[in-house]
Structure formats: C-alpha cells, structure tokens
C-alpha positions in Angstrom: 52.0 105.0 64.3 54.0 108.2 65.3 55.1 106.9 68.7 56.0 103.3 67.3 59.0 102.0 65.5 58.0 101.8 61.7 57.2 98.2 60.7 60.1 96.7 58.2 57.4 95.3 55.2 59.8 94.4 52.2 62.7 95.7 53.7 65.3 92.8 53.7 68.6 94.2 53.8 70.2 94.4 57.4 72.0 97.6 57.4 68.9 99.8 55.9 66.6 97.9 58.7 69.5 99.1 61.9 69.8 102.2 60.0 67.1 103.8 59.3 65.2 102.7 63.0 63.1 100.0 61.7 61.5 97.5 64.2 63.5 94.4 64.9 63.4 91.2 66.2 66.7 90.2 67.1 67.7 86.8 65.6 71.3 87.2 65.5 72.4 84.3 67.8 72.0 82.6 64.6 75.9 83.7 63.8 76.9 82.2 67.1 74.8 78.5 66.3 76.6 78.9 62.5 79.8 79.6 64.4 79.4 76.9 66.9 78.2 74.1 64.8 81.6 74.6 62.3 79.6 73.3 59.0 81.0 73.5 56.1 78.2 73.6 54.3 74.6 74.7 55.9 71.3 74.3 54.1 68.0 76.0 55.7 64.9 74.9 54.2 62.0 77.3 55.9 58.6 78.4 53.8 58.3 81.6 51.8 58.4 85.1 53.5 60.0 83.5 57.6 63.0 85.8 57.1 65.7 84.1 54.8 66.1 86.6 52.6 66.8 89.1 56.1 68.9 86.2 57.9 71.5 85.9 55.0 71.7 89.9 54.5 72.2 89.9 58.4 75.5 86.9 58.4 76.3 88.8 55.3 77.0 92.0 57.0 78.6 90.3 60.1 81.2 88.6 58.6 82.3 90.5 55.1 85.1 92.7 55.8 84.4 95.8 54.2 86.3 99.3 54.0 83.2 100.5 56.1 83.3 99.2 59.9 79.9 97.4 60.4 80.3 96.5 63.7 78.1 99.1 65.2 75.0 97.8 63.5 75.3 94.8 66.3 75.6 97.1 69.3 73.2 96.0 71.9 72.1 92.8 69.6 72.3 89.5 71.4 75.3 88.3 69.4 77.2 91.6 71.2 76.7 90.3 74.2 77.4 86.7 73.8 80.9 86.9 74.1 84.5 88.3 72.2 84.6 84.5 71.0 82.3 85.0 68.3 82.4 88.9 67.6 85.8 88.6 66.7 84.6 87.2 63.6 83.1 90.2 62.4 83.9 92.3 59.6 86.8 89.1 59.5 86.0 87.5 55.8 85.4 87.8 51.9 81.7 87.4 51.1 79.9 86.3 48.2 76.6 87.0 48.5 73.7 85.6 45.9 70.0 85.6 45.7 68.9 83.2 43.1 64.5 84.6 44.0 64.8 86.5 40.6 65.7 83.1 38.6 61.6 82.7 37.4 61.5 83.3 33.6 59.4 81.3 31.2 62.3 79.7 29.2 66.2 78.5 30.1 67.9 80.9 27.8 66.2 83.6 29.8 66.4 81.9 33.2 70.1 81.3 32.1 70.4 85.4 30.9 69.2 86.5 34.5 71.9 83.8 36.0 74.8 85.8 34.2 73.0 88.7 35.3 73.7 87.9 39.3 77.5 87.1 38.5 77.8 89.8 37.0 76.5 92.1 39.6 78.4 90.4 42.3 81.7 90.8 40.6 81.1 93.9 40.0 81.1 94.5 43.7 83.9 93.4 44.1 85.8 95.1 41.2 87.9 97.1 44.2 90.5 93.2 44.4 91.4 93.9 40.5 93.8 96.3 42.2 95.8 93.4 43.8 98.7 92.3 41.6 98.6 89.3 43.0 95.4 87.9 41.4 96.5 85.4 38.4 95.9 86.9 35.0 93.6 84.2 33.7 91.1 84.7 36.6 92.0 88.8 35.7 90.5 88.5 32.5 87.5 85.9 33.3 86.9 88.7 36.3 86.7 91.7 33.6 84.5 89.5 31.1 82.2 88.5 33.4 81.9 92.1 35.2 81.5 93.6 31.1 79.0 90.8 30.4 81.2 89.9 27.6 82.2 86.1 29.1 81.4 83.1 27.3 78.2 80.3 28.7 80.5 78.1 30.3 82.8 80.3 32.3 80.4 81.2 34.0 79.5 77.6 35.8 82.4 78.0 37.7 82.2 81.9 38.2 82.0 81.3 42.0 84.7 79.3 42.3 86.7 82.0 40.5 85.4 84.8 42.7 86.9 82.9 45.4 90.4 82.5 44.0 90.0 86.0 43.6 88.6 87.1 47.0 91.0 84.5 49.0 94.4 85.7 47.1 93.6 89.8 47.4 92.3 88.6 51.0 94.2 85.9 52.1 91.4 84.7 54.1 89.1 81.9 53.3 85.7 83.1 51.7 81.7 83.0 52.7 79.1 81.7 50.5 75.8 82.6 51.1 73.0 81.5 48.8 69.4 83.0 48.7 66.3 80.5 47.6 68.3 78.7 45.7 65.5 76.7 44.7 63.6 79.0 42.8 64.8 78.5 39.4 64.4 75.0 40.1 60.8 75.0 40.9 60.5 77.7 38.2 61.9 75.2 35.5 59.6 72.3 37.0 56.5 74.5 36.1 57.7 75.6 32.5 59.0 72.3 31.6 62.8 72.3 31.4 63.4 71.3 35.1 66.4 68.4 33.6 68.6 71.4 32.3 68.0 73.6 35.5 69.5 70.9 37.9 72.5 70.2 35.4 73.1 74.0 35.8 72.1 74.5 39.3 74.2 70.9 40.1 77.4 72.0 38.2 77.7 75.9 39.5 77.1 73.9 43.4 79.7 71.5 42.8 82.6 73.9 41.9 81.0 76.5 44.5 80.9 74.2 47.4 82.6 70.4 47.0 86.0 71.1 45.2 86.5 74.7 46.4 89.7 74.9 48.8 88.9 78.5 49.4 85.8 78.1 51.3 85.7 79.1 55.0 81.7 78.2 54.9 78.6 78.1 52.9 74.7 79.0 53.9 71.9 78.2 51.6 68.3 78.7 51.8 65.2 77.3 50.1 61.7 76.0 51.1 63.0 72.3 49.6 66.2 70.1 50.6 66.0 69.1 46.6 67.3 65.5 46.7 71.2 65.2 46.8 71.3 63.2 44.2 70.1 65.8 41.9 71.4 69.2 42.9 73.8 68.3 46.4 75.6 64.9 44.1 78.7 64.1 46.5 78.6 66.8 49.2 79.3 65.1 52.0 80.3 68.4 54.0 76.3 69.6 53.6 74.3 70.1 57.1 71.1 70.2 56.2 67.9 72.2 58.7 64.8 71.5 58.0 61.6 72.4 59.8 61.2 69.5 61.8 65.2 69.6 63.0 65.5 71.3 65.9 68.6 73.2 65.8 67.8 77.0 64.8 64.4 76.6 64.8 64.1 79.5 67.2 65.9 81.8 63.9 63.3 82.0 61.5 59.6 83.0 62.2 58.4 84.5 65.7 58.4 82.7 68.9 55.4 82.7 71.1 57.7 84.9 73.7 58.9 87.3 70.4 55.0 88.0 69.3 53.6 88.9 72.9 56.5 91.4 73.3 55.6 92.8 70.0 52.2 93.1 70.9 53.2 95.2 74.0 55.7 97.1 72.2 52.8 98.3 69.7 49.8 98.3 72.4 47.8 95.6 70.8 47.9 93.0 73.3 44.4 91.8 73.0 44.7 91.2 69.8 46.8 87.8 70.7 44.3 85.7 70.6 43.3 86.6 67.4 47.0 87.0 65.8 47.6 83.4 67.5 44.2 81.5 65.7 45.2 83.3 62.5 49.1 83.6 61.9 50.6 80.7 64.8 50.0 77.0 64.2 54.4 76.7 62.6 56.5 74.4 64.4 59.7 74.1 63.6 61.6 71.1 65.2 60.0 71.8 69.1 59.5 75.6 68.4 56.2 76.8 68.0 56.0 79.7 65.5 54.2 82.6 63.9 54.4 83.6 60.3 56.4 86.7 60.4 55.2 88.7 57.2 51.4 88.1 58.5 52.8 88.8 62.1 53.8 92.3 60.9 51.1 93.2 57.8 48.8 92.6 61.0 50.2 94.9 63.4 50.9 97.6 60.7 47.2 97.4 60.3 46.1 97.0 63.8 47.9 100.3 65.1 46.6 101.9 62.5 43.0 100.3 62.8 41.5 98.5 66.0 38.8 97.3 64.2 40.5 95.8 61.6 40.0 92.3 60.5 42.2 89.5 60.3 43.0 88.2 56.9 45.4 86.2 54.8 48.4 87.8 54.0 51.2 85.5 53.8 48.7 83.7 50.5 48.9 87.2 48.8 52.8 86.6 48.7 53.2 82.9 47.8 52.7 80.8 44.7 49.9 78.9 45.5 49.9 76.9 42.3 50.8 73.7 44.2 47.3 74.0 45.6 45.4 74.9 42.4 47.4 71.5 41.1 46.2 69.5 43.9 42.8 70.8 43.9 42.8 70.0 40.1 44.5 67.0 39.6 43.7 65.4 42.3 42.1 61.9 42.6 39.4 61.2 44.9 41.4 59.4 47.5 43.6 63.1 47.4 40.4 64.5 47.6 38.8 63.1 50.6 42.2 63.3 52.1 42.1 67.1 51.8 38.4 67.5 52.8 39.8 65.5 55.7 42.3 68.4 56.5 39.6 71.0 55.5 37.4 69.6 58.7 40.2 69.8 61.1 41.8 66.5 61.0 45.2 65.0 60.6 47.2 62.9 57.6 49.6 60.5 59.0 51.7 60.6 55.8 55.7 59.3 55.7 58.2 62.6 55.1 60.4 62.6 52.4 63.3 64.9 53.5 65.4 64.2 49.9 62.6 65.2 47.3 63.1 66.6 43.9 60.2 68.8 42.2 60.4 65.9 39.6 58.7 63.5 41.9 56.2 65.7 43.5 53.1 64.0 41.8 49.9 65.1 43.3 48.9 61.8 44.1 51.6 60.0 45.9 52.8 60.5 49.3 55.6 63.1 48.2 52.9 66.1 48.0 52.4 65.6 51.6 56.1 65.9 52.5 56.3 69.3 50.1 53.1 71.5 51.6 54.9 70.1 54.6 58.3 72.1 53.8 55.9 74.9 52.1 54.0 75.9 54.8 50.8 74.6 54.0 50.7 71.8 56.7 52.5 71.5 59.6 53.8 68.7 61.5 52.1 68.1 65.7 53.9 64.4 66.0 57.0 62.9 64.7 57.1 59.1 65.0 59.3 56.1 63.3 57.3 53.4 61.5 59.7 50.6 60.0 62.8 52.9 58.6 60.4 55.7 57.8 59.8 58.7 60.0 56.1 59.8 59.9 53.9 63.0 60.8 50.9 63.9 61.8 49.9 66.9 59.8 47.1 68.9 60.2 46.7 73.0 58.2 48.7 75.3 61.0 46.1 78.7 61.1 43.2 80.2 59.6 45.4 81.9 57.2 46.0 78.7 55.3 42.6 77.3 55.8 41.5 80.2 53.4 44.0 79.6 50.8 42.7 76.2 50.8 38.9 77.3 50.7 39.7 80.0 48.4 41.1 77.6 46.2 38.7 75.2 46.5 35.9 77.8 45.7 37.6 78.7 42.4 38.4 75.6 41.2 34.3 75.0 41.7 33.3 77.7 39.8 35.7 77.1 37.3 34.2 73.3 37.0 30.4 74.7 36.9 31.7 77.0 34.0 32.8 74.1 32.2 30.9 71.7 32.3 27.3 73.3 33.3 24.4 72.6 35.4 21.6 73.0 32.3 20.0 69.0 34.0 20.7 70.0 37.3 18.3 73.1 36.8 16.1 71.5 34.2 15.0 69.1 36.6 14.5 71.4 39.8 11.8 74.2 37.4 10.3 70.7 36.3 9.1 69.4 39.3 12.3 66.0 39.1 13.0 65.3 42.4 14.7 62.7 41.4 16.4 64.0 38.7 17.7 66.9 41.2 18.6 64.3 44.1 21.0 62.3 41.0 22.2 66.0 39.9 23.5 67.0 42.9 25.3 63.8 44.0 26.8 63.2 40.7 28.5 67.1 42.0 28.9 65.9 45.3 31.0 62.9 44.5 33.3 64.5 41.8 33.8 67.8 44.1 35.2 68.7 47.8 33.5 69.7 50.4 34.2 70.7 53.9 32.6 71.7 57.3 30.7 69.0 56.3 28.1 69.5 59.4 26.9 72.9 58.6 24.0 74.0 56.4 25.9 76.9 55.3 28.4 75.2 53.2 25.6 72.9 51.6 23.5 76.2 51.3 26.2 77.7 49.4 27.2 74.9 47.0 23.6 74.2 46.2 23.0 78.0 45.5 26.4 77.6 43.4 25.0 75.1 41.3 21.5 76.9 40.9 22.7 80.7 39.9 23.2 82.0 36.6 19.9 81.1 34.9 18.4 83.3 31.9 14.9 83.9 32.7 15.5 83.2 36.7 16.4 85.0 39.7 18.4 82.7 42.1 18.0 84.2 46.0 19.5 83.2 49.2 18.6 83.6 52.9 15.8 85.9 51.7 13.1 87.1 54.6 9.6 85.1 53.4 6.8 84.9 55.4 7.9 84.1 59.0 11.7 83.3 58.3 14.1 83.3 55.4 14.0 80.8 52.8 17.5 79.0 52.4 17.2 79.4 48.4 14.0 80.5 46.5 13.9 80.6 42.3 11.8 82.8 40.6 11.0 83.0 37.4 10.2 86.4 36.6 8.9 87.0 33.0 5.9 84.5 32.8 5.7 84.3 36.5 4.1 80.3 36.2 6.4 78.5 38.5 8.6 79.5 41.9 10.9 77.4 43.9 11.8 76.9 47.4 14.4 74.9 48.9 15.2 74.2 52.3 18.6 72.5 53.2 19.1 70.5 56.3 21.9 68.7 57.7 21.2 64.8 58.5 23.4 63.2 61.3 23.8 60.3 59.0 22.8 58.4 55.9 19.9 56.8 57.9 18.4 60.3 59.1 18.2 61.7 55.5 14.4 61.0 55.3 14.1 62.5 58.2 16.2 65.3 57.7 13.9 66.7 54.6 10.8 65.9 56.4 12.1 68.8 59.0 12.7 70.7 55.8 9.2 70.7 54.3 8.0 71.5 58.2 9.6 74.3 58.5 8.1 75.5 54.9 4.8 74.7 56.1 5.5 76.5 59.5 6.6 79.5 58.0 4.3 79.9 55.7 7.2 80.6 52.9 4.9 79.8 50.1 1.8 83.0 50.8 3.9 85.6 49.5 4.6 83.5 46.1 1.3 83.6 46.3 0.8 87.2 46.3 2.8 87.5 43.4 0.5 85.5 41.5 2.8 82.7 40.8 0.9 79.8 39.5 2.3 76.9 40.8 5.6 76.4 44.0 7.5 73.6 44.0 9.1 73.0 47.6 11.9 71.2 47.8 13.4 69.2 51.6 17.0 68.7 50.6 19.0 66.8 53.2 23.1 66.0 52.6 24.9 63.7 55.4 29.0 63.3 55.8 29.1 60.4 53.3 28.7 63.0 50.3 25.0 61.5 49.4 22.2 64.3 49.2 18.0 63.4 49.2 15.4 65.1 47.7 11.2 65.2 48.3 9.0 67.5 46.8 5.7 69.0 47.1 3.9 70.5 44.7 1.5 73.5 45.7 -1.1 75.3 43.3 
C-alpha cells in the first residue's frame, strides 16, 4: 500500500487523521447543516462503527477555541470552501467534549466510578480557566475536587453544568456540548439488570446539561437509540432529534454510493464494487443509500494488500450482537418464522417506534423490530402511514448481516442439540424406524429456524447436524460412493453389522414429498451407493429417501438391503 494513503482503522480523533496523512472522506458539511439548522439540542441516532465517534472529534475541533490555531486542519475541506459565513465560527467557542462508549461495567457503582472518571478527565482539560479570577469560588473549589477525584456522588450530576459556568465566565462565550454514545451505559445497565438507576443518572446529568443551562450555545449527541423522552430527554423541548429514516444529514454518516466508487479508484480496486456493494451497501438513511464504513475500509485495507481476498463480515466482529443471540433464543415461533422470513429474502411490514426505551424491547413484540432497525440489522426500503402509525418495510441490508444472522442461528443450534440430545433421533435411524426418524426430525424442524428453505444444502447440513457425534459411528457428508457422492452415509465401524445412507431431496410442496424420496431411493439405486458397503463387508444398509418441503414437515421411506 506504499503508493496509497494509509487507511484510518481505529483512528477517531480528527486532528491525528489530517495530521498524520490518513485517508479521508470529507463529511464536514455536517458543521454547516449543524450551523444552518440553529438546534439547540441535536440527537443523531446511527448504528455502531458509521463514524460518530469521528464526526463529534471533527465539530469538536472546528469550533473549540484553543491556544493552538486549528483552522488549517479544514484547508481544502468542503466546509473551507462553503463560505466566511460558517468558517468564522471556528476555533470561536468553549467545548466540552464527552464519550460515554467506556460506560459498560457489570455493576452501577462501577459504571458510576468510570462516570466520575470522564469528568474528571474533562476538567482536567480544562484546568488552564482556574487562572481567571473571575470564576466564582464555589464552582473553584467543586472544579479542583472534581479534577483531584476528591468530590462528593452528587456534585457530580451537575458537573457539566458547572464546567459551563466555568468555561462561559473565563470565556465569555456560550459553550458546546458534545456527547459520544450516550446510550451505552444505558443499554449496558439493561443487560446487567440495574437499567432504573442508569436512566435516573443518565436523566438528571441531561437535564442540568441541556434544559436549564443558560450557558449553552448548542448540544450534539449520538447513540444507535432515540431512548424515549420520557425516560432520559423528560421536558426537552429544544431536542432535534435524526434518525435513520430522517433525511436531513443522512449524507454525514456512512459512505454514499458516489464516496465508495471514488475510493475504489483512489485505491485501484474498482472491480471489486460489485462485490463491496452485495456485501457492505444495503443502509439507507432517510433517501441516502449507504455503505458501512468500518467494512468499507477493513475491505480495502485487505483488498490492496490481497486481490484475492474474500469478502467477509467485519462490521459483526465490532458489535454486540447479543440482541440477536436473545432473539434467536427467546424467541417464539411467530418471531421465529418471522425471521426465517427475513433469512429467505423477504420483508417485515412492522410499525417503527422512534421513542423506545431498552426497557420495552421484548423480543416478542413489535419494538425489536424498530431496534435492529436503528442497530443496523434491518433496514428500512418503504416508509408508509397506516392509521397514526408510520410503518416500514424491512428486509436484512447486505450479506454481511445475513451471516451474523446465520452465524447465530448455527450456534444457537448446536448449543440446543448439546442440550437437549438426539440419542431417539439416532436410535431410530441405526434401527431401521422410519418412522421414528420422520417424527425425530420434525419435532427439530418445528422447534428450530431454518432458511434457504429450497436448497438441499441447508437440509443436508441440519440433518448431518443432528446425526454427528455418535460413539461407535462415523457420520460422513458428500462422500464419493459408487457413481456419485452420498448426501450423508453412517458407518459403524467396530462390528461393522449395519451402514446407512441417506439421500436428501427438496419437494416443491407438501403434496410432492412422496415423490420427492422416491427420487431419493432412485438415485441410490442409480448410483449404485450401496456396492462399496458391500465391499466392506457390512451386513446389512439401510437407505433412507428423506424429503423436507417449505412448510417445515420432513418424510421418510426406507429400504432395507442384505
């Protein structure tokens, strides 16, 4: 990569990217839409790793007035050349600057502890206003506690509002609040169990921050979740509020269609488009159509250094995927069949809850829909009004989801055969129990989830699933016999009295099963699977026609050669 720009992986602070040469993709007409919309209070809600983290770092060095000039790390930007309107405002304000992504320990006194820890750190950086002899001595002292660790629990639910007393009498200019995935301690606390005593924290510290402060020029917040004003936002009328299916600054986070093919040029991979678009595109955000950003550029990194290299899912590597796990889990059958649904490509019209709380996000109710919504995992293709309601359309955006899906989907069934065993399933397959087998099987089929529904592979896979892991047995798929490959063949290997084969069709529907495994025990016949048992001296093959249809009901025959 010696003739490219290096790629900026983890690097989320604004001045090191300009700085050190990193590769950039300009999104700083965000500070002119911030400017031009005049909101007191701004709220983006956008999915993990599409840039907040870079986007506050990048308003953060804009605005603060610091006793180093940063105006120099916009030359050429597109906010330089939008006008003296807005880049007089640089370098013009007080900042306070917080990230809350650290807030994730097991307990509240902890959770609380790393709290303190971010005040304190953010006083600290501004220890040079103590020098003003203007600032009160009560906020003097709370400023020197706070910055020694030494201040009591409850000074510091309104340390914010005391940093900008601070920062607006040393200043005399209005402050900037930004606030970094501010929902992270609450989704934290939802997991662990003390969610009630996060959003009385998280509530109080907003409320003195954000509603009462007189001192407050403007506020930004991010987070994946608008968590319901009633619970964290109580009273703040002044909050403007951008989610992903609003279409102002939807171009600010994530790539574009028109931002990926330029960084394909830029780094000589443009015929890898089509596979970057099938695996990392699929966002939209209000009418923007968007790539992940993090995949966008783990890919490229890789690609430069690799033409062959596959795609794969990075963005899943980065994200708690619990939500899924939970859904997978605890989820009915109706959730279920409604994410098998998704699995085979097609769409949930579900309602969208814009003011959600982690409280009400039961896996069963129309609220999870509305979260993997604002998380990333779905994403919206039409917006329409039903009654008062707004609906979507949602369908899984890439590839790159689709495998967190499979991949949890796949773990969660090997976790289930674990648990609760397949000892009849397999008792009646070496025994000659067709149906005993057929009942097996779709007593699994109706308590699991399936997808691709209408390939043999997957019911290859989940029938070789159920049938590994055998003392005594060796469980093989897709292994050359005769004049083909057997779909699964069981061999018992000590005594050598019994072998298995199975063939697994696909029947078009519930009326075509019979059918379907009479094409199975053809194509045994036809391929003459059963001579090289044979050779092997096993006594006795039983050959199983196993057909499955979309309705989740498997059929069994059985012949029995000796």
């Amino acid at each position: 990569m010696e003739n490219y720009k290096p790629i900026p992986i983890g690097v989320e602070d604004f001045k090191r990217l300009i700085d050190d040469g990193y590769y950039f993709v300009d999104k700083t007409l965000m500070i002119k839409e911030v400017l031009d919309k005049k909101g007191a209070v701004n709220l983006f809600t956008r999915p993990r790793r599409f840039g907040k983290t870079l986007n506050i770092s990048m308003l953060q060095r804009f605005f603060e007035k610091t006793d180093e000039d940063n105006a120099y790390l916009f030359n050429g930007l597109n906010i330089s050349q939008a006008g003296e309107k807005y880049m007089q405002h640089q370098g013009q304000y007080p900042v306070i600057s917080l990230s809350l992504k650290s807030m994730k320990q097991p307990d509240y006194s902890k959770l609380f502890g790393t709290f303190k820890d971010i005040m304190k750190r953010e006083f600290w950086r501004h220890r040079n206003i103590l020098s003003s002899d203007d600032i009160i001595p009560e906020d003097r002292e709370i400023f020197t506690k706070i910055t020694h660790g030494t201040a009591e629990d409850d000074t510091y639910i309104t340390a914010i509002r005391t940093l900008s007393d601070c920062l607006y009498t040393a200043y005399q200019k209005k402050v900037i609040i930004l606030i970094d995935e501010y929902d992270v301690p609450l989704e934290s606390s939802h997991f662990r169990g003390f969610y009630d005593e996060m959003v009385d924290l998280i509530r109080s510290v907003f409320e003195s921050a954000l509603k009462t402060n007189p001192y407050l020029e403007f506020g930004v917040l991010t987070g994946c979740l608008r968590v319901s004003k009633e619970s964290i936002f109580t009273g703040l009328n002044n909050l403007n509020v951008y989610t992903v299916i609003n279409n102002d600054f939807s171009h600010c986070f994530g790539f574009t269609q028109q931002e990926v093919e330029k960084i394909a040029d830029d780094f000589g991979i443009q015929a890898k488009l089509p596979e970057m678009k099938e695996w990392y595109d699929g966002y939209r955000f209000g009418k923007t159509e968007i790539y992940n950003p993090w995949s966008i550029l783990k890919y490229v990194q890789s690609a430069v250094s690799d033409e062959e290299c596959p795609s794969q899912s990075y963005w899943s590597n980065t994200s708690s995927n619990d939500i899924i796990h939970e859904l997978v889990i605890n989820g009915n059958e109706e959730t279920h069949s409604q994410i098998e649904a998704l699995m085979n490509g097609e769409s949930l019209s579900k309602p969208i809850y814009e003011d959600i709380t982690y409280r009400n996000i039961n896996i069963n109710t129309d609220y999870i829909w509305s979260f993997l919504l604002f998380t990333g995992y779905l994403k919206p293709i039409r917006l329409f009004k039903k009654n008062i309601l707004t609906y979507a359309e949602l369908v899984i955006p890439n590839m790159e989801v689709q495998t967190v899906y499979q991949t949890t989907i796949m773990q969660w069934f090997d976790e289930k055969i674990r648990t609760n065993g397949t000892d009849d399933l397999f008792k009646a397959v070496i025994s000659g129990d067709a149906k005993g087998f057929e009942k097996e099987v779709n007593n699994w089929l109706v308590s699991s989830i399936s997808y691709q529904d209408n390939y043999e592979s997957f019911y290859h896979g989940f029938l070789a699933g159920l049938l590994l892991g055998k003392r005594g047995y060796r469980v093989e798929s897709n292994r050359e016999n005769g004049k083909g490959r057997t779909d699964i063949t069981i061999y018992e290997f000590q005594r050598r009295t019994v072998a298995i084969v199975i063939e697994v069709k696909i029947a078009k529907d519930f009326g075509d099963l019979d059918a379907a495994c009479d094409r199975a025990m053809k194509q045994i016949a036809e391929k003459k699977y059963v001579a090289n048992l044979k050779q092997q001296y096993y006594k006795k093959v039983l050959k199983y026609g196993v057909a499955f249809c979309s309705e989740k009901v498997c059929r069994v025959k059985l012949e029995v050669e000796e």
